[in-house]
C-alpha positions, -999 to +999 in steps of 0.1 A: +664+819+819+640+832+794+624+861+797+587+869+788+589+879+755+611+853+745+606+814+732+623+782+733+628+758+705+650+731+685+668+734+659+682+702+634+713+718+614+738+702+586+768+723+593+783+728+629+803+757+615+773+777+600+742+767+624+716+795+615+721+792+578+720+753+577+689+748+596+668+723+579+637+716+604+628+733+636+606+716+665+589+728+697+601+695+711+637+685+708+620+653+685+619+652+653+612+632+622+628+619+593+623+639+559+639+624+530+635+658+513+661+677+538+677+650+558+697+617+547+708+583+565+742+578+574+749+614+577+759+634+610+733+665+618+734+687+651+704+694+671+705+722+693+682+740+718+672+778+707+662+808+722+656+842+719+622+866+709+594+851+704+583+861+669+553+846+660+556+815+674+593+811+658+622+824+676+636+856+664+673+850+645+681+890+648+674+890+683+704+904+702+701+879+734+698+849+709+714+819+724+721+788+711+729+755+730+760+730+726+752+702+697+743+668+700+750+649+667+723+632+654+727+603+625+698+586+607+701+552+603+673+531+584+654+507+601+666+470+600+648+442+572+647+408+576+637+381+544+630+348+550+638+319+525+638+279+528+654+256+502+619+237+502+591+258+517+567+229+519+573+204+547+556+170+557+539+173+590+564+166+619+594+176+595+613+198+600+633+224+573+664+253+576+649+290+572+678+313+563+670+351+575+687+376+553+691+408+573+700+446+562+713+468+591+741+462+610+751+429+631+744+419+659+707+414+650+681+401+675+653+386+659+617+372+673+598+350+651+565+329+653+568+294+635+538+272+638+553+244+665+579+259+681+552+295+690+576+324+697+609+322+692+640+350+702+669+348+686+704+364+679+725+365+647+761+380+641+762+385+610+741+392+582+728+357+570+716+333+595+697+299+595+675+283+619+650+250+621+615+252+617+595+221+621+559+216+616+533+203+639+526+164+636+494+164+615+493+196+599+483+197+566+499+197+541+513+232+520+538+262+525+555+268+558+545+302+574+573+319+596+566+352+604+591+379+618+574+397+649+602+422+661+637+427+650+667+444+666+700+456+655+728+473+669+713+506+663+677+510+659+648+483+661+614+479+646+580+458+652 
């Protein structure tokens, strides 16, 4: 319960064995962003709830009633990529070609796609290099074949 002098807020930390002096970004929300300057991928941070005196809009670390919640680890992990390349990007209308997808992240990846006859297209790869078929519409003209990525999941984060 807090009391009316006092504040709530969240705390991101480095080191579960010295909380208050590894704080590295503090949040009226329990969300917060990814700073390259003070934060890095791969590695396990705590977040925590805070409170205590409300001193100027930051809680008050001398307060004698501070409190400080159980941790929840928190690990950045960087967004998954997907490349596209074809042996021979330029197809005859009505052929057809293989499209290998060269993904970073980590497998299982599920990727959506728009290729110009076949529309949308969901699909999932388990492992890091994958090819499909991409055919072209009968009468197309001639020139490169566009295949666009349109979302892409993997086992930890996804991106459109």
């Amino acid at each position: 319960m807090l009391d009316a002098n006092d504040i709530l807020r969240y705390i991101l930390f480095s080191n579960s064995a010295d909380t208050l002096g590894s704080i590295v970004a503090i949040s009226a929300t329990p969300s917060f962003t990814f700073n390259p300057a003070t934060m890095q991928m791969g590695v396990t941070d705590y977040l925590a709830a805070i409170a205590g005196d409300n001193l100027n809009g930051s809680v008050n670390l001398n307060d004698p009633c501070l409190d400080i919640s159980n941790a929840a680890q928190v690990v950045w992990r960087p967004l998954p990529t997907v490349t596209f390349s074809a042996a021979n990007p330029n197809v005859c209308a009505g052929a057809c070609t293989t499209v290998t997808a060269t993904f970073t992240g980590t497998a299982p990846f599920s990727l959506t796609y728009i290729s110009p006859a076949s529309g949308i297209v969901t699909q999932t790869f388990s492992g890091n290099t994958g090819t499909f078929q991409v055919c072209t519409p009968p009468g197309s003209p001639p020139g490169s074949l566009l295949v666009q990525a349109s979302a892409l999941v993997d086992v930890n984060c996804s991106c459109q």
